[in-house]
N, C-alpha and C positions, 0 to 999 in steps of 0.2 A: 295465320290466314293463308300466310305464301304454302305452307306446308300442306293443307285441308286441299288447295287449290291443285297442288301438285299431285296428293291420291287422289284424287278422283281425276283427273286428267289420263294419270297410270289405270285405272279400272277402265274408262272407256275407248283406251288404249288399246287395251288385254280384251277389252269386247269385239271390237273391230279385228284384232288380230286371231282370235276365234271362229271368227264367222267366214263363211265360203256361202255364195250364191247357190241357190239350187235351179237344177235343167229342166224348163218350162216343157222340152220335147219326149218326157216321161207321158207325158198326160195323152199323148197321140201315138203311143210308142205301141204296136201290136202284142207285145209280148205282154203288155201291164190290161187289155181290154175284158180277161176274165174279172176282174177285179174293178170294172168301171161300169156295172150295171145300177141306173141309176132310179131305175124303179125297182129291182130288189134291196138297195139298201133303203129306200122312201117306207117298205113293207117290211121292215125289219118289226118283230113281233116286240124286242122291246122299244117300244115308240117315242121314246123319251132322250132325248142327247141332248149334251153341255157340251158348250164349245171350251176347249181345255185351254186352249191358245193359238195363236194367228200371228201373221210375221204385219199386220197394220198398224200403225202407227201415229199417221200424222192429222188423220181426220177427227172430225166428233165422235164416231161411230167405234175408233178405236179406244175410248175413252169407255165405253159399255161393259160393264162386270156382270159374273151371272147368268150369260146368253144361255138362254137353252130353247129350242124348239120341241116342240111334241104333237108328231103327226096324228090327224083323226082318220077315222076307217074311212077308206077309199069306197064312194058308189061306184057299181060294177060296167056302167055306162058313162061316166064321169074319166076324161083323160088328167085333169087334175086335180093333186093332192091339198085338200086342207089341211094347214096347220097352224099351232099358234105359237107364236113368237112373244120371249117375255125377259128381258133383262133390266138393270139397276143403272141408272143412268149416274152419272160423276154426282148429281147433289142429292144422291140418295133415295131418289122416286124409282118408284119402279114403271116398265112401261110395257104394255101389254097389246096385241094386235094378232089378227087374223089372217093371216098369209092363205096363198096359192101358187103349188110347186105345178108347173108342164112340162114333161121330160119331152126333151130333143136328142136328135145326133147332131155334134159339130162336125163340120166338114176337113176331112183330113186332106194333110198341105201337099201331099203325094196323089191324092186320089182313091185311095185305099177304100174300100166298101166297110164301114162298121156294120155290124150287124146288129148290136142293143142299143137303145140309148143310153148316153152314156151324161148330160148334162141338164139341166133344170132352169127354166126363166122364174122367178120369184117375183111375186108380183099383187096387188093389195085386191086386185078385180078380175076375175079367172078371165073376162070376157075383152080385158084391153090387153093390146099388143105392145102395149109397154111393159119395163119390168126388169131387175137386177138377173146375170147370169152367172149360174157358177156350174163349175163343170168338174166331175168326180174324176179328182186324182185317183184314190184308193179305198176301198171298202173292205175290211173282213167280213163283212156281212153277219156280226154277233156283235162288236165291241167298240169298232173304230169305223173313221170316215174321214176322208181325205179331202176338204172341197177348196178348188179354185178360184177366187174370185175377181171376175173378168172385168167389171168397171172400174179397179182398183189396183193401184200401183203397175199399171201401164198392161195389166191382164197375168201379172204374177203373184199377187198375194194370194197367201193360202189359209184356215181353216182346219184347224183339229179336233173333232170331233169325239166326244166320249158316250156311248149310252149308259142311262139313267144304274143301269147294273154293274155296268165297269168302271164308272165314274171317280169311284173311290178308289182304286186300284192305279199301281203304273199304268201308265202307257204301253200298250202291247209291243215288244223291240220288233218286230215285224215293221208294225206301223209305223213307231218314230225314225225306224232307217228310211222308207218310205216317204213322208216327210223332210227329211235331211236329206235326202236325195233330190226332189219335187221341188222344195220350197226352201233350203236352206240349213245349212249347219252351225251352229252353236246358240247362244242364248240371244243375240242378237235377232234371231229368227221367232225366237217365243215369247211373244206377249203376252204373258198372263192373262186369262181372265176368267178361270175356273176357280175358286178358292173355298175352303173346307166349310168356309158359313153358310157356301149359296142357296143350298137345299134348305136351310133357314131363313131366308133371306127372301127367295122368289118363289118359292113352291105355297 
């Protein structure tokens, strides 16, 4: 027992000695804003992303396997995006709902003029001004997506997004340095919650 006690004391040891914080001042950083447009990754033709893993942890919400969102066509007078939202909850239900993304600019802590939007209020009623914020680390705008999620873990937890084409594939090294830069280095920072069943699972 003393010994079982002592490896795994050693593993979460070697997790912690692993892991380096990632620098929340990426996400305002002018040099990273080509890559923060938050209405061309919303219009990404393939519509479909899994979240592959997230550095959350201690909530119910971090207990959600599965997650995947998939935007619907945008009306051309309409500022926000429908989508539906559908993951596997810890006792094996699945759970399903109707989201609405409103792209914002955050305001930058120098003054700096953005010029696209770059962040999304998520929200159950396009028409209330309440509503979850997350705000786009990093987009390739094909495969990956990088999101922020601001009422969580003090406004640093992050969001790895795969779309539905790349999903099966690694993680593009572009994005995961991106990530590991953003949001965190080593495994410590990646919470599962992509896994090879899902598409069986929730689809």
């Amino acid at each position: 027992m003393k010994h079982a006690y002592w490896l795994i004391s050693l593993y979460f040891f070697a997790v912690l000695v692993d892991a380096k914080p990632g620098d929340v001042r990426v996400d305002e950083d002018p040099n990273y804003w080509g890559y923060q447009d938050i209405r061309k990754a919303l219009s990404n033709t393939d519509n479909k992303s899994w979240m592959v893993y997230r550095t959350l942890r201690s909530t119910d919400r971090a207990k959600h396997k599965c997650v995947y969102a998939e935007v619907k066509e945008k009306e051309a007078e309409e500022n926000a995006y429908e989508f539906v939202q559908k993951y596997l909850k810890e006792d094996g239900t699945t759970e399903k709902q109707t989201l609405y993304a409103i792209p914002y600019k955050t305001e930058h802590p120098e003054g700096k003029d953005r010029k696209i939007e770059n962040a999304m209020r998520v929200t159950k009623n396009k028409e209330s001004e309440n509503g979850r914020h997350y705000r786009l680390i990093f987009s390739d705008y094909k495969c990956c997506d990088i999101l922020r999620a601001l009422e969580d873990e003090n406004g640093a937890a992050c969001e790895l997004y795969l779309h539905n084409n790349c999903v099966n594939e690694a993680v593009p090294p572009t994005c995961e340095h991106q990530y590991e830069k953003a949001c965190g280095y080593g495994s410590a920072y990646k919470h599962q919650v992509y896994y090879d069943s899902c598409k069986n699972t929730t689809d």
